[in-house]
C-alpha positions in Angstrom: 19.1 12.9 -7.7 15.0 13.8 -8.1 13.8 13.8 -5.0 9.9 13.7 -7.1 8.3 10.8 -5.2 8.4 7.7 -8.2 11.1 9.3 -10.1 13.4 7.1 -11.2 16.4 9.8 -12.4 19.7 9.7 -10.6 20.7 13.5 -11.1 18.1 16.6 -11.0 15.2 15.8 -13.6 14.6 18.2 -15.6 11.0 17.8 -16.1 10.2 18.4 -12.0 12.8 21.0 -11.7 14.0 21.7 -8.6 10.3 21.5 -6.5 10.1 18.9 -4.1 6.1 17.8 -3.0 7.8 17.7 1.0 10.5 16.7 2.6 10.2 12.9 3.6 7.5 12.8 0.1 9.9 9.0 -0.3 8.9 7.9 3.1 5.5 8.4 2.8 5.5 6.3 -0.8 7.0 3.1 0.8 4.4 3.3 4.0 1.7 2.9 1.5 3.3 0.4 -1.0 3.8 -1.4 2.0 1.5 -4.7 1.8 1.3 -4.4 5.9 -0.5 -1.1 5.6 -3.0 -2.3 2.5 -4.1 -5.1 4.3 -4.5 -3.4 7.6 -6.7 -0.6 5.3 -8.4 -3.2 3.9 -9.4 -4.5 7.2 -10.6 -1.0 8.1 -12.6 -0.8 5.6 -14.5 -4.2 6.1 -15.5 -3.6 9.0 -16.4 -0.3 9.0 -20.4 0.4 10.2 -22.3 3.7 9.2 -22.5 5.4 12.4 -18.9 4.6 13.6 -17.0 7.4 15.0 -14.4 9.4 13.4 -10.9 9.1 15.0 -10.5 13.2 14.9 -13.4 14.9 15.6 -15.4 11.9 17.4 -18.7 12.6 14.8 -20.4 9.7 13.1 -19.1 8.6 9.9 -22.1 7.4 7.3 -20.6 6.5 4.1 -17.5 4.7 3.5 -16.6 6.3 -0.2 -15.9 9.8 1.9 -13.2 8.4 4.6 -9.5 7.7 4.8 -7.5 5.9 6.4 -5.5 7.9 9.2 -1.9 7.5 10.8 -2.5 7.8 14.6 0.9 9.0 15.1 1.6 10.7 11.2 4.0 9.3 8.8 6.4 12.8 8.9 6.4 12.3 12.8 6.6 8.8 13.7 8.4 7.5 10.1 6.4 4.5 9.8 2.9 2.5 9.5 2.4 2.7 13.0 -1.9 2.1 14.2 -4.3 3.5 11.7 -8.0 4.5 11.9 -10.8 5.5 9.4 -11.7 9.2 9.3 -13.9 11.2 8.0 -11.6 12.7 4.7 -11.9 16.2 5.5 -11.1 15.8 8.8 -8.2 14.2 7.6 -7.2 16.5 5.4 -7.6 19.8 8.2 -5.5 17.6 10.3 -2.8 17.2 7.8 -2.7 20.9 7.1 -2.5 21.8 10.7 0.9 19.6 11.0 2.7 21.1 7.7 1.7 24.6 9.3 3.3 23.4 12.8 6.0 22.2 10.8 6.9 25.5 9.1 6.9 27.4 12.3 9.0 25.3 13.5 11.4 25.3 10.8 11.3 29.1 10.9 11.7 29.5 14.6 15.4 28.1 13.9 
């Protein structure tokens, strides 16, 4: 089976080889398919304020085009929706790359 996320092949595709985005890449598609989590972004997004506080690094956020919306407890972690937060998108992003690096240590650590 391709494990691409969206792929719809039932034995290895030949046009994504054999990379894989991440382990868990299918989990993280149905989270935000899931018409829970748009309507919960959604409502993040309408009430956001310029000069609300980012969830990570607790600075104000001024312009709604440059956030995201943030797992509290991340999708590879926790395996679901779970509470969400606007952030600023960098912050995001640092954040994310900080748990695939703790995540590779771990895996070789075993």
């Amino acid at each position: 089976m391709c494990r691409h996320v969206g792929c719809p092949q039932l034995q290895p595709c030949p046009a994504h080889g054999a990379r894989v985005p991440f382990e868990g890449a299918h989990r993280h598609a149905a989270v935000y398919r899931d018409p829970a989590y748009r309507a919960a972004a959604r409502e993040l997004r309408r009430r956001f304020r310029p000069g609300d506080l980012c969830g990570i690094c607790h600075e104000p956020m001024l312009c709604l085009e440059q956030l995201q919306v943030d797992h509290v407890d991340p999708v590879a972690v926790a395996g679901g929706a779970g509470e969400l937060r606007l952030v600023h998108g960098a912050c995001n992003l640092r954040r994310g790359a900080e748990l695939g690096r703790q995540r590779a240590a771990a895996a070789g650590g075993r």
